[in-house]
C-alpha positions in Angstrom: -60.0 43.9 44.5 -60.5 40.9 46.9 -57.6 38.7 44.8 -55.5 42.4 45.3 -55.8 42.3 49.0 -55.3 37.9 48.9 -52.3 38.4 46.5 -51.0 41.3 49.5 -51.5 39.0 52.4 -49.8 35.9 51.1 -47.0 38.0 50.2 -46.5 39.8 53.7 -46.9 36.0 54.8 -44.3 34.4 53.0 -41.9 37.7 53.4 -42.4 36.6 57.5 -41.8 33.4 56.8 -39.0 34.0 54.9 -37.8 36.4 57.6 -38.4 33.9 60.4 -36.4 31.1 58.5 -33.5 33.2 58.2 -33.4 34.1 61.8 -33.6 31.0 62.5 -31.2 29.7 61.0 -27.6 28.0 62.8 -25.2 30.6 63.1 -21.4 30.7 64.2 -21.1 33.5 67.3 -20.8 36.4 65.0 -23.8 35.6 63.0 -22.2 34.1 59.7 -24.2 31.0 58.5 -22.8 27.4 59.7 -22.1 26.1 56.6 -23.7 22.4 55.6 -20.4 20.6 55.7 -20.8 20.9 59.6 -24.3 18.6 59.1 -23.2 16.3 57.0 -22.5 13.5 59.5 -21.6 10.8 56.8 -19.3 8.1 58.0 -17.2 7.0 55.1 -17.1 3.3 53.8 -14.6 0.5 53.6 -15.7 -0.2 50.3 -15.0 3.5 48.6 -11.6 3.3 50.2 -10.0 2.1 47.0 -7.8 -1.5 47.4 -7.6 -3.2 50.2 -4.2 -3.9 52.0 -4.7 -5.6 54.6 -1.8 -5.9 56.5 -1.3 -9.7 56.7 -1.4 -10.8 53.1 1.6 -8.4 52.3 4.0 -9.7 54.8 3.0 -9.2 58.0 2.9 -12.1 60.7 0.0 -12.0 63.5 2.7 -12.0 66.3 1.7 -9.6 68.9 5.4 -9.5 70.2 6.6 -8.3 67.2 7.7 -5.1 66.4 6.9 -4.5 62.3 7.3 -0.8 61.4 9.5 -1.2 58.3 7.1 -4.3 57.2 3.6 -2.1 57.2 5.2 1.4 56.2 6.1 -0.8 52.9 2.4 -1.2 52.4 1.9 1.7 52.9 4.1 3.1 50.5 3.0 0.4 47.7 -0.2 1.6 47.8 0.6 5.3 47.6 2.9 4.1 44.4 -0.1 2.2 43.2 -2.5 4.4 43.2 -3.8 4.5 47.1 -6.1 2.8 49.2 -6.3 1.9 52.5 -4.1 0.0 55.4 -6.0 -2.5 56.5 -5.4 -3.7 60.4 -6.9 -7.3 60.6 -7.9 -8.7 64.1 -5.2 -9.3 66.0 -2.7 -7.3 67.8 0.3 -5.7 65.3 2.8 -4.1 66.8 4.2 -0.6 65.6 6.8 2.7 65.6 5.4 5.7 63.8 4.3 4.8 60.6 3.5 7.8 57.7 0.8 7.8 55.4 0.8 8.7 51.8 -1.2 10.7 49.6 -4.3 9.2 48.3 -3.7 6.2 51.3 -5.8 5.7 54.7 -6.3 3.8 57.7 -8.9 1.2 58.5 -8.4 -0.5 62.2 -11.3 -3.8 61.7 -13.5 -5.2 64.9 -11.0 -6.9 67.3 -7.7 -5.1 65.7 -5.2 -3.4 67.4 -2.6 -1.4 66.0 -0.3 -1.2 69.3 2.7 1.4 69.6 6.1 0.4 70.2 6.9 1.7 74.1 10.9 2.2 72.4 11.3 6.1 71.7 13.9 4.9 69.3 10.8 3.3 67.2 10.1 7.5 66.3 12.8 8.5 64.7 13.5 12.8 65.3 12.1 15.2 62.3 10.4 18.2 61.9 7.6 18.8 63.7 5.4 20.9 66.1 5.0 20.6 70.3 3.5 22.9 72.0 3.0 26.0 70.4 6.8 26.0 67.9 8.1 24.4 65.0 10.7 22.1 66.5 12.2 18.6 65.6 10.4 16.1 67.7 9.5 12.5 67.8 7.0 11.5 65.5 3.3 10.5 66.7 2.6 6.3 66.0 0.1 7.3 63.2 1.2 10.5 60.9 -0.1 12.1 57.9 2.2 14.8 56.5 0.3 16.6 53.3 -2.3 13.5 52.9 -5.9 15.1 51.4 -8.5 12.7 52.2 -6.9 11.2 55.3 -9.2 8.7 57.2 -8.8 6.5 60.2 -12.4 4.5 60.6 -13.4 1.0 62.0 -14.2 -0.4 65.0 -10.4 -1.6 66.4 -7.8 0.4 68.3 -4.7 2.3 68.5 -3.4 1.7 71.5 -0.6 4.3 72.1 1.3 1.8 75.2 1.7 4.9 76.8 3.1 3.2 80.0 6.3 3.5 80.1 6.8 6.8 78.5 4.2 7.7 81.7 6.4 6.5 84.3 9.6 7.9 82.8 7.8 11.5 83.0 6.9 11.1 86.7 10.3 10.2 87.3 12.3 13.1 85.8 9.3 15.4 87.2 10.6 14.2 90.6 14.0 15.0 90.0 12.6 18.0 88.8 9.2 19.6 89.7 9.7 22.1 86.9 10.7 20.0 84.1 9.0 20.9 80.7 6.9 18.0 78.8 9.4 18.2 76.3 12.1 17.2 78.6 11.0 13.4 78.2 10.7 11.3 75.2 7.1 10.3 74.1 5.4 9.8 70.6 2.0 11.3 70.2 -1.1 8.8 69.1 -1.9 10.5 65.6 -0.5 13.4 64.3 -1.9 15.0 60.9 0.1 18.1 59.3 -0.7 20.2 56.6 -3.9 18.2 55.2 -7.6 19.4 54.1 -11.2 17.2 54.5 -9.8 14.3 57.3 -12.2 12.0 59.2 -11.5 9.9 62.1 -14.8 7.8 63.0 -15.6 4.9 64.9 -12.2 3.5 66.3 -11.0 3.8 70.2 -8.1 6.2 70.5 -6.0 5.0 74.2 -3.2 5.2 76.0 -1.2 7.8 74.1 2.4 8.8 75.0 2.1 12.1 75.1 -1.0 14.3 73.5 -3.6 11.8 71.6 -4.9 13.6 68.4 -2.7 16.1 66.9 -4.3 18.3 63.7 -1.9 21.2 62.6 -2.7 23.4 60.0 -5.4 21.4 58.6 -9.0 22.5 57.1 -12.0 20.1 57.0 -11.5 18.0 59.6 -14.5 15.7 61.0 -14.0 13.5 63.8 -17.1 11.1 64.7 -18.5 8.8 67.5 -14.6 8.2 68.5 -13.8 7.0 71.9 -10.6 8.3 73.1 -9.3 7.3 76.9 -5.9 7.4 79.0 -6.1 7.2 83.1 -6.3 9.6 85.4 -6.3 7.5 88.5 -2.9 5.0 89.6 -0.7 5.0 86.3 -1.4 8.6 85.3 -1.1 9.4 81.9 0.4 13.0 81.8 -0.5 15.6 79.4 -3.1 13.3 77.3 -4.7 15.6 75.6 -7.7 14.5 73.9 -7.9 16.6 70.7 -5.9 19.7 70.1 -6.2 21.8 67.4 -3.9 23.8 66.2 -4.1 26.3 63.2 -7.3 24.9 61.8 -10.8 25.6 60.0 -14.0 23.8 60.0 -13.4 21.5 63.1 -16.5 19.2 64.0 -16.1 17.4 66.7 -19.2 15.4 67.0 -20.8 12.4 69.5 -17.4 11.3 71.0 -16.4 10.4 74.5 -12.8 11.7 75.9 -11.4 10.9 79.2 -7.8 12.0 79.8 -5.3 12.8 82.0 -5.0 16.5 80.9 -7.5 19.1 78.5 -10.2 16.8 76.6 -10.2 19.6 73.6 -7.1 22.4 73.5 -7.1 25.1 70.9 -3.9 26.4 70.4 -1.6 28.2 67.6 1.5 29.7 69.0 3.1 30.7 71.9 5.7 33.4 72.7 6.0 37.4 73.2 5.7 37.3 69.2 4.1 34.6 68.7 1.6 36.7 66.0 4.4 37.7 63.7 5.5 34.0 63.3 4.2 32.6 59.7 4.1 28.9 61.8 1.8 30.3 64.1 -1.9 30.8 63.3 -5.6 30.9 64.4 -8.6 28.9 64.7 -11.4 29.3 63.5 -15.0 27.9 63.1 -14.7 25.0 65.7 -18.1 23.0 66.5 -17.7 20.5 69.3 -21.9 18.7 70.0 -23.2 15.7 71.4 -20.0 14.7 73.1 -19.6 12.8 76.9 -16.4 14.2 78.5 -15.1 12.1 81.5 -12.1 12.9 83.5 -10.4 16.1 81.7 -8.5 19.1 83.3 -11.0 21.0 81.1 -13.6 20.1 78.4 -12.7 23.3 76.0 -9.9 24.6 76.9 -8.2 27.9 74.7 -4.4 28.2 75.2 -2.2 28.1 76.6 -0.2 27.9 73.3 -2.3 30.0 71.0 -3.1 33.7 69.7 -6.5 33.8 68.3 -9.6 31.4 68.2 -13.1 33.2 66.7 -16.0 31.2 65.7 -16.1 28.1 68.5 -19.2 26.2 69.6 -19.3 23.6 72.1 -22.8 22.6 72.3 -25.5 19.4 73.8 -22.8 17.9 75.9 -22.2 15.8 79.3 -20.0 16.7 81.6 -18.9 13.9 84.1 -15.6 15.1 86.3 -14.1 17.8 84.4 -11.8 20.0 86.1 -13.4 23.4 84.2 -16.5 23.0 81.6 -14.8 26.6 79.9 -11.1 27.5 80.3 -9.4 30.5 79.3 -5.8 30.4 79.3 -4.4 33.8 79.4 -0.8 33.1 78.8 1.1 36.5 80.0 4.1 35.9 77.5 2.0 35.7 74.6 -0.8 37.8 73.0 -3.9 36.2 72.8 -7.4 36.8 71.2 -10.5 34.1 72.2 -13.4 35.8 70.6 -16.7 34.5 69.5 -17.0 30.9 71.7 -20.7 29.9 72.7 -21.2 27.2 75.3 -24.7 26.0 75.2 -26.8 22.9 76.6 -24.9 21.7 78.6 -25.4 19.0 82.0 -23.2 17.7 84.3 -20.5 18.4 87.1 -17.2 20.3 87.0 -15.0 22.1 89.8 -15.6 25.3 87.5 -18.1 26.6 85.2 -15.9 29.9 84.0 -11.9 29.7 84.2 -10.1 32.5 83.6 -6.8 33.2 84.9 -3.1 33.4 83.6 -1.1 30.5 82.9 2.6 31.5 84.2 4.1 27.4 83.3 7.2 28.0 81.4 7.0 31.9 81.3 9.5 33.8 79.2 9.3 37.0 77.4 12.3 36.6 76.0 13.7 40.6 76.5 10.5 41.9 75.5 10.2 45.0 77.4 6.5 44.9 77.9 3.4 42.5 78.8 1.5 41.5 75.8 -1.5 42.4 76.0 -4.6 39.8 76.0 -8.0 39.8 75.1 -11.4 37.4 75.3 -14.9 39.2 73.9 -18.1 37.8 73.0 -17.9 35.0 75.1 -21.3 33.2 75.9 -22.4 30.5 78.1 -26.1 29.7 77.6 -28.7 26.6 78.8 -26.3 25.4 81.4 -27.4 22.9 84.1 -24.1 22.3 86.3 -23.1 21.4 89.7 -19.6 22.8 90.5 -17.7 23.7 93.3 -16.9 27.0 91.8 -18.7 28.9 88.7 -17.2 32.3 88.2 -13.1 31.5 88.3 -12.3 35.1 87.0 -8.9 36.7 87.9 -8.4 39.9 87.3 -5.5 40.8 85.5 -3.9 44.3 84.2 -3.1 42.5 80.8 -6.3 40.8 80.2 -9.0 42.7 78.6 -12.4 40.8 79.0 -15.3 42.3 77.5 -19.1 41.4 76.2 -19.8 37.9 78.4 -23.4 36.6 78.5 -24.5 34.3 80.9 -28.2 32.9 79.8 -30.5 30.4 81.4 -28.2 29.0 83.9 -29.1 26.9 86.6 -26.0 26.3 88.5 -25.3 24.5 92.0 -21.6 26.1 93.4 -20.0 26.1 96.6 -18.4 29.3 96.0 -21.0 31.4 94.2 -19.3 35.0 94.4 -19.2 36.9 91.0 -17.1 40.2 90.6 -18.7 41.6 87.5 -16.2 44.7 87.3 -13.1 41.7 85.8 -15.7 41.9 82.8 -16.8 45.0 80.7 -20.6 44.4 79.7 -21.6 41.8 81.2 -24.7 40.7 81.1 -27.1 37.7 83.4 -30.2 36.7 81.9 -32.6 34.2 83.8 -29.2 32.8 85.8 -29.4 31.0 89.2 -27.2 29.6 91.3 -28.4 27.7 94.3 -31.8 28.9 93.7 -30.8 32.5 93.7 -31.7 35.0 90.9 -28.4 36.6 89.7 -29.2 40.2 88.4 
């Protein structure tokens, strides 16, 4: 009888226990497991790259003056024909138009090396692309991978994107007029990566870019490690810098970097337009995981939008926030339908103008005859563990055409200038332990 009533009480134990560790377990927002890809933080190895090309024993002179596209894309394409491997960028400073990477090749940038862009827009030569939200012929970025599985981009150098020129011309035409698009002015993104499953960038400093930085459109699998990734804010500004922006893509991490740009530091976008969700281009994001990263200067750390339709599953998560514009933005583009559902924003430290941004984006607006407003929506949107000095925290708008429901705001500790909350923008919202300058929110 006593082993009866043992046996009973080590089974009730080990049911809790079982119970308790699948509770506890890391979940995406809607409660489906994070898979283990997203903790596997392995950085991949010069050695398992396959043969080495480095750039100088196939041609290429160390002359930082030198413009050598045609020279290094012949590598490139000799070790796609051979088999693969990787590009190998010795110290020095190489000089560069867009270069395109081949299946089964990748990129490896050594201590000391530079691979520099060319500031001549005729070094990108006009293709098929995507800007912004549409399918469009555009200049190439300096780095691209069209259809390359396995793409990588590691070591300790640079890619400097010699941004400025392409800078000043922007400024210039945005004088002669204020409401120019970006798309009005030639410039080449930094890396651009279409149409290509289990990518890694690690290591390597990302600067200067033309135009937006890091480019990934419909791509699953990407990781993107301890990467530095810069262009100024302050004197020669760097317009629309982007960081990272993802576009169209699954299983994102985004892990112990540091981004300081002239524009968003992460954008999620997918589409833009009055029917922008009936496009087969256009697509959503989905299971986005962005921890342990230092954001600088940025318009806003996480940014959704303007140029998307639907982002579920997004975590942004033990980060530092030094001089963002907005820690959370919501871009509620009123020509476009738009669903941000699902996004958790927890641990986080730092300063920001605003905690919460939420407001339509009316840049470019055109509903191109569409008789009525699209409707938008956010739900199941939670910021949690939030230590943050700001000048504002609750930049709501309200909005006929936005329909914001199920926020949670959850052991906040918030210093604002402007502290006032209208909790009627947002059905079911909920405070829980939240306190800005010292006040209890209820």
């Amino acid at each position: 009888m006593k082993n009866i009533f043992r046996l009973l009480i080590c089974l009730i134990g080990f049911s809790q226990i079982t119970f308790s560790q699948k509770n506890n377990k890391d979940t995406f927002p809607d409660g489906t497991l994070i898979p283990n890809w997203f903790k596997d933080y392995t950085k991949i190895e010069l050695k398992n790259l396959g043969k080495k090309y480095s750039i100088t024993d196939y041609g290429v002179s160390n002359d930082s003056t030198k413009i050598q596209t045609l020279a290094i894309q012949k590598i490139i394409d000799k070790a796609s024909a051979n088999g693969g491997g990787v590009i190998v960028i010795p110290k020095g400073v190489f000089l560069s138009g867009a270069l395109f990477f081949k299946p089964k090749t990748s990129l490896y940038i050594s201590d000391k090396a530079t691979l520099k862009g060319s500031d001549n827009i005729s070094d990108y030569p006009i293709m098929p692309s995507r800007m912004e939200g549409q399918n469009l012929d555009y200049f190439p970025a300096l780095v691209n991978a069209y259809g390359v599985d396995g793409f990588s981009i590691s070591g300790k150098g640079t890619l400097n994107g010699n941004g400025s020129k392409y800078w000043e011309a922007f400024w210039a035409r945005r004088k002669e007029n204020p409401k120019c698009t970006n798309l009005e002015v030639s410039r080449p993104r930094l890396v651009f990566v279409w149409n290509s499953n289990n990518v890694q960038l690690q290591d390597v400093k990302l600067i200067n870019s033309g135009f937006w930085t890091n480019h990934f459109y419909k791509c699953n699998n990407v990781k993107i490690l301890d990467v530095y990734i810069f262009s100024p804010h302050l004197e020669a500004k760097a317009p629309s810098t982007d960081a990272i922006d993802i576009d169209i893509c699954s299983n994102v991490l985004i892990k112990g970097c540091y981004m300081s740009v002239n524009d968003d530091a992460i954008a999620l976008k997918g589409g833009k337009g009055p029917y922008a969700d009936q496009d087969k281009n256009n697509g959503p994001n989905s299971n986005i995981i962005i921890e342990d990263c230092h954001f600088g200067f940025c318009h806003s750390a996480l940014t959704n939008g303007s140029e998307s339709i639907h982002n579920r599953n997004v975590i942004m998560r033990n980060c530092q926030i030094d001089g963002a514009s907005r820690l959370l933005w919501l871009k509620m583009r009123p020509d476009t339908p738009q669903r941000y559902e699902f996004i958790r924003v927890e641990n986080i430290k730092g300063e920001a103008k605003t905690c919460l941004a939420v407001f339509a984006w009316k840049q470019f607006f055109d509903l191109k005859g569409r008789p009525d407003v699209p409707l938008s929506y956010g739900d199941n949107i939670t910021l949690k563990n939030i230590d943050l000095k700001c000048d504002t925290f609750y930049g709501v708008e309200k909005d006929p055409n936005v329909r914001l429901t199920n926020f949670t705001f959850e052991n906040l500790n918030i210093e604002a200038t402007n502290a006032a909350i209208d909790k009627s923008i947002i059905k079911g919202v909920t405070f829980k332990n939240v306190y800005i300058n010292k006040k209890r929110i209820e």
